[in-house]
ZAMAR-130363 format. One record per residue (C-alpha): residue in three letters; z negated, y negated, x negated. Coordinates in steps of 0.001 Angstrom, whole numbers, plus 500000, padded with zeros to 6 digits. Layout:
<atoms>
ALAZYX/...
</atoms>
This chain:
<atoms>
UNK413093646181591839/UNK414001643131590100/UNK416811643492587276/UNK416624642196583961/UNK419360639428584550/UNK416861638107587435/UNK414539637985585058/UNK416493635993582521/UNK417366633385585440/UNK414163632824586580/UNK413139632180583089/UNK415486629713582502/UNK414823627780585944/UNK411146627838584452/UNK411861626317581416/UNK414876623762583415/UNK411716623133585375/UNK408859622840583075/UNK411651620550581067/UNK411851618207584179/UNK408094617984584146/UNK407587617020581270/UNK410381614491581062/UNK409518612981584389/UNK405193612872583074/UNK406931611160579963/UNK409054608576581668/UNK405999607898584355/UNK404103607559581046/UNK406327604903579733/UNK406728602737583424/UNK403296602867583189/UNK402966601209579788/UNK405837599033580371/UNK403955597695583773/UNK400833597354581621/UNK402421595242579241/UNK404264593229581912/UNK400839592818583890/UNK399181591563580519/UNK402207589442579679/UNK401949587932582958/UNK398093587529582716/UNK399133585829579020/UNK401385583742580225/UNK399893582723582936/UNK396690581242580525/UNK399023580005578129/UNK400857577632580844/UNK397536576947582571/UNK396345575994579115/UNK399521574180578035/UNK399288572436581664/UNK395792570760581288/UNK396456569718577572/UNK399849567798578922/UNK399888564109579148/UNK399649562723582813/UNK403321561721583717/UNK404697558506582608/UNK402003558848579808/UNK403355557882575952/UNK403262561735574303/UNK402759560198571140/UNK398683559182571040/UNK399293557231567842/UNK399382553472567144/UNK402978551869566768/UNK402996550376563415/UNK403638546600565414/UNK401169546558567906/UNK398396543858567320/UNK395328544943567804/UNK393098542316569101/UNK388962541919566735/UNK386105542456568269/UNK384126538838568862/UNK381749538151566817/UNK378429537269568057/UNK376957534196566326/UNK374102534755564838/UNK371593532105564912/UNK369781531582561190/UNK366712529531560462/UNK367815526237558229/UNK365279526307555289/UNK363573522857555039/UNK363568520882552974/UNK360554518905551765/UNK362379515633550477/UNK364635515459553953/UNK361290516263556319/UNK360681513477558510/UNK357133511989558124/UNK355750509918560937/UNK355275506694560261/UNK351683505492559266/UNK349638503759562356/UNK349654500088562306/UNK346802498960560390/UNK344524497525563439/UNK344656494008563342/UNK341719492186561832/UNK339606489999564438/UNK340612486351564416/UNK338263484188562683/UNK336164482319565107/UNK336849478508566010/UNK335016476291563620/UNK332311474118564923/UNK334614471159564577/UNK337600472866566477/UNK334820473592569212/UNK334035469768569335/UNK337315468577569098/UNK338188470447572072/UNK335605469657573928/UNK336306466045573788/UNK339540466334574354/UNK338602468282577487/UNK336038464761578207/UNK338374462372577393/UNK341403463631578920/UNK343359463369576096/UNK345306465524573276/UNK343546467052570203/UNK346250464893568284/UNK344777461852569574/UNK341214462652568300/UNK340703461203564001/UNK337747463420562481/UNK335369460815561198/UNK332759463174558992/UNK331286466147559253/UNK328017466801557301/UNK325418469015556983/UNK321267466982558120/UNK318332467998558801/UNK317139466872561970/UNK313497465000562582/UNK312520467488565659/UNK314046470192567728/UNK316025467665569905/UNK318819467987567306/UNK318765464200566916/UNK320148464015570762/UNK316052463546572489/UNK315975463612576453/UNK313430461730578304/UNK310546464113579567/UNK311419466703577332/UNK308814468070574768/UNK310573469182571199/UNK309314470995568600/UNK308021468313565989/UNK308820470298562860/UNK311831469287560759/UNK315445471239561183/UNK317010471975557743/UNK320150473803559087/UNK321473470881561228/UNK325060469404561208/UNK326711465950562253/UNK330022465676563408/UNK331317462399564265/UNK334934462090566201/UNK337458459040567118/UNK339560458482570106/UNK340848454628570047/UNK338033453174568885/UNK335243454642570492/UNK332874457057567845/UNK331866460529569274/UNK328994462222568115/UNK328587466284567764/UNK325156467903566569/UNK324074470778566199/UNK322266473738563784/UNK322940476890562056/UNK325487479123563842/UNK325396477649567636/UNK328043476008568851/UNK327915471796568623/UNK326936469601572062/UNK328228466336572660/UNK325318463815572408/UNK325493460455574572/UNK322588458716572758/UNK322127460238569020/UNK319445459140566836/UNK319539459509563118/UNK318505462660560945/UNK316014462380559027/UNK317239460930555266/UNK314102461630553347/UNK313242465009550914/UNK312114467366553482/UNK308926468098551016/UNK307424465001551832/UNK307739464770555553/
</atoms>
C-alpha cells in the first residue's frame, strides 16, 4: 500500500520530468529555428556572393567604368559625301560650231586652161606666155574657125564663140572655142565671121 509521502515524490518526479520535457521540446524548438535561419543565411549568402561575383570586374579591370576627364576621345570619320555641282548655264561648255564646208573652187578660166596648155606645148613657164586678146566671135561654121581637111562642119553660124590669142617670144598662139567647153589650140585658124549675124 503506497503511503502518502510516495505519493507526493512521485508527483514531484512527474512534474521534474514533465519540466525536462518541455524544456528540452523548447530548446530542440529553438536549434531548430536557429539551423533554419543558418541554412537560409547560408542559402542568402551564398546568392548574394554568387551575385556580387558575376557583377565584379575581371581582374586587372579599371572599377571605375567612367571616362577620365583627360582622355581624348578620338571622332568618328566622316564619310564624304559626294553632291551634284548645279550648272551653270553661262559656264556650260558649248561645242564649237562645224566648220562651214568649204565652198568649191571656182573653175579655171578658159584662158588659164589655154595658157597652160601651151605652156605644157612649148615647154616653157606660164610667166613666159603675154596674153594678146581674148574676145568673144561668132564663128562662120562648126569648125570653130580651126577647119580640118575631109571633115564636114555644120554650115550654120556660131554666136557663142571665143578667140584667145597668146605670145611666147614672138610667135602668136591661137585658142578657140564656144560657150562653156574648154578652148583647143588651133595650128591653122581662119577668121570669124565680122559681119551682123542677121544678114549671113
Amino acid at each position: 500500500m503506497t503511503t502518502p509521502r510516495r505519493q507526493n515524490g512521485m508527483r514531484r518526479s512527474i512534474a521534474v520530468l514533465a519540466t525536462l520535457a518541455l524544456l528540452l521540446a523548447a530548446c530542440g524548438a529553438d536549434n531548430l529555428g536557429a539551423d533554419d535561419n543558418a541554412a537560409d543565411d547560408a542559402a542568402s549568402g551564398g546568392a548574394t556572393s554568387t551575385t556580387t561575383s558575376t557583377t565584379q570586374p575581371a581582374a586587372g579591370a579599371p572599377n571605375d567604368s567612367r571616362v577620365p576627364e583627360d582622355a581624348t576621345l578620338e571622332p568618328e570619320t566622316a564619310q564624304p559625301v559626294e553632291r551634284e555641282e548645279p550648272t551653270d548655264p553661262e559656264k556650260t561648255e558649248t561645242a564649237p560650231p562645224p566648220d562651214p564646208t568649204p565652198e568649191p573652187a571656182d573653175p579655171p578660166s578658159q584662158l588659164d586652161l589655154a595658157v597652160a596648155d601651151l605652156a605644157s606645148r612649148q615647154s616653157v613657164d606660164t610667166a613666159e606666155i603675154t596674153v594678146v586678146s581674148t574676145e568673144d566671135v561668132v564663128w562662120r561654121d562648126g569648125s570653130l574657125g580651126c577647119p580640118e581637111p575631109g571633115t564636114a562642119y555644120t554650115q550654120a553660124l556660131v554666136s557663142n564663140g571665143y578667140l584667145i590669142k597668146l605670145r611666147v617670144g614672138t610667135e602668136v598662139h591661137e585658142y578657140h572655142g564656144a560657150g562653156d567647153t574648154p578652148p583647143f589650140y588651133c595650128e591653122n585658124p581662119t577668121e570669124p565671121y565680122r559681119g551682123d549675124p542677121g544678114d549671113a
